[in-house]
C-alpha positions in Angstrom: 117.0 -125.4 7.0 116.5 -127.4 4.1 119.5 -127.7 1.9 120.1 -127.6 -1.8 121.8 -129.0 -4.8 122.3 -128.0 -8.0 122.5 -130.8 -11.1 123.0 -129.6 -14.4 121.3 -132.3 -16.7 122.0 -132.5 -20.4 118.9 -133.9 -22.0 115.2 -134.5 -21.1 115.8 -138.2 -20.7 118.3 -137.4 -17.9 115.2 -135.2 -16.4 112.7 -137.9 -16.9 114.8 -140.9 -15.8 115.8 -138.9 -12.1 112.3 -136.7 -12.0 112.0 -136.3 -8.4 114.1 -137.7 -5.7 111.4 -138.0 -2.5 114.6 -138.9 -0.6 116.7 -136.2 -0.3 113.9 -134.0 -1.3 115.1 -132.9 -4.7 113.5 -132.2 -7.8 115.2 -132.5 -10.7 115.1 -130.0 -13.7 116.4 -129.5 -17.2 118.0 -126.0 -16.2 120.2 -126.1 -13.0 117.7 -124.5 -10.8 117.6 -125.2 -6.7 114.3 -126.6 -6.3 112.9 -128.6 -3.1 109.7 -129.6 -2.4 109.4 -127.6 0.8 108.5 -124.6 -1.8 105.6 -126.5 -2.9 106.7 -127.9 -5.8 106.6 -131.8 -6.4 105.6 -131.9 -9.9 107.3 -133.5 -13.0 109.5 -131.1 -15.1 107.6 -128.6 -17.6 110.1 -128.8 -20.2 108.0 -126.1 -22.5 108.0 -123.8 -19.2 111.3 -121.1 -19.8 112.7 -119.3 -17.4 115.8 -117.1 -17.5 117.2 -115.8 -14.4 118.4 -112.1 -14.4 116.7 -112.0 -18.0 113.1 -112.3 -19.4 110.5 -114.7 -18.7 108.9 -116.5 -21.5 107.3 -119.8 -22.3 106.4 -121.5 -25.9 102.9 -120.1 -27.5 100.6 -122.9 -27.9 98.6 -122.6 -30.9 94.7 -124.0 -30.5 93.1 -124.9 -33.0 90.1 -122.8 -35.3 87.8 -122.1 -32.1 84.3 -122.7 -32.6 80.6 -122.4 -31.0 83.0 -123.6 -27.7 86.3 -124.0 -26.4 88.5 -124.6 -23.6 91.6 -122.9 -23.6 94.3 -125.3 -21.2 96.8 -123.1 -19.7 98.5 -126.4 -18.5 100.0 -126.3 -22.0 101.5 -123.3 -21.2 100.9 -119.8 -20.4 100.6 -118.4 -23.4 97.8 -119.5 -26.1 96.7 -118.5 -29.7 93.4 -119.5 -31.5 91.4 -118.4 -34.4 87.9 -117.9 -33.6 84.7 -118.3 -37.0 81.6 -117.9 -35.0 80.6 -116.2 -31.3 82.7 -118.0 -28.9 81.9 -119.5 -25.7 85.2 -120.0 -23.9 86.3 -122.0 -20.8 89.5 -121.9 -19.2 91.0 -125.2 -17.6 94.2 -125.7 -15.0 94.5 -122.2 -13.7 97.5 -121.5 -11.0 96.6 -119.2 -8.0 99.5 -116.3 -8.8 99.5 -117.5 -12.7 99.7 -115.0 -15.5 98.2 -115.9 -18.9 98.2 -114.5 -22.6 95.9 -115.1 -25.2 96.1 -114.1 -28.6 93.0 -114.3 -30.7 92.4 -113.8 -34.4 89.6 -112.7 -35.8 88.4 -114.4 -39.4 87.1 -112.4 -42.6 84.2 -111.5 -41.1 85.6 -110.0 -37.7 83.7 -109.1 -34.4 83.3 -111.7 -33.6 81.9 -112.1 -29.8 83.7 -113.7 -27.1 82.0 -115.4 -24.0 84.4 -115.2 -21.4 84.3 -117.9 -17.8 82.5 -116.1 -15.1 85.6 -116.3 -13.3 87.0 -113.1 -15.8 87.3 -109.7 -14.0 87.6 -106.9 -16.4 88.6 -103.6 -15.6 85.6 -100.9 -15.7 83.1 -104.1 -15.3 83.0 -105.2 -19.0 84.5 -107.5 -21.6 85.8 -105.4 -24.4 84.2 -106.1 -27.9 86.4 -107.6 -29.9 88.5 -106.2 -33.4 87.1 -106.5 -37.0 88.5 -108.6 -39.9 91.6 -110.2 -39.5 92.8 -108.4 -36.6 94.8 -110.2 -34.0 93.5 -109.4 -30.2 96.1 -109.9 -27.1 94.0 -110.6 -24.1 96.1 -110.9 -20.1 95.3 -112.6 -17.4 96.1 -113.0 -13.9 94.4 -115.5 -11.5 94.5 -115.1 -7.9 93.3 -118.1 -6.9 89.5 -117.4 -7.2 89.1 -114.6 -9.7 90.9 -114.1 -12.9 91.7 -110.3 -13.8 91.9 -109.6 -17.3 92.9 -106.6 -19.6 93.3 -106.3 -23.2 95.2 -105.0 -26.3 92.8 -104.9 -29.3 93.1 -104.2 -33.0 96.4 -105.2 -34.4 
């Protein structure tokens, strides 16, 4: 059995400067959670990740900027996104987890409708993207990935 210890560090420097201890098998984090690489986890701390146990789960929307003609959305800067979209929109999604869930906001401009292109990796339920608000309307778009499809619902017209 692998065992565990618990270091409370104060800053993101202290985070950075320990980062992972290969030794005793120890990865270091900015919030006190028991962490070893046995769970599959040897990766430097995600300080815009949140977690809070026995409460909600959250991390920091990361605004993209106006979308155009194409885009790729990068869920490695976190897990949820927000973009503006002017024109039909082809996107691309980038840095997927296996088990990851994903929210993506998208406004529409003055004009509105305007069509999303989703990766061929999207699964939506009944078979077909939704068609997307009119002016100004803000869309809310879910994902989860399993690995090798992405399932995806929606919450339109806001």
């Amino acid at each position: 059995m692998t065992e565990h210890k618990q270091y409370n560090l104060e800053s993101k420097q202290d985070a950075q400067d320990k980062d992972f201890d290969s030794a005793s098998n120890i990865l270091y984090t900015a919030k006190s959670i028991k962490i070893d690489q046995s769970l599959g986890i040897g990766e430097s701390p995600d300080f815009n990740a949140k977690m809070v146990s026995r409460g909600q789960y959250y991390s920091v929307s990361n605004a993209n900027s106006t979308v155009v003609a194409t885009a790729t959305i990068d869920w490695s800067r976190g897990n949820t996104q927000r973009c503006g979209i002017t024109q039909t929109t082809v996107l691309t999604f980038s840095n997927l987890k296996s088990g990851g869930r994903y929210i993506l906001e998208v406004q529409q401009d003055e004009t509105g409708s305007r069509a999303i292109t989703w990766p061929s990796s999207v699964v939506w339920a009944g078979g077909s993207a939704p068609t997307a608000s009119g002016a100004l309307k803000v869309d809310i778009y879910t994902f989860y990935n399993n690995g090798s499809s992405t399932f995806a619902a929606s919450s339109l017209n806001y």
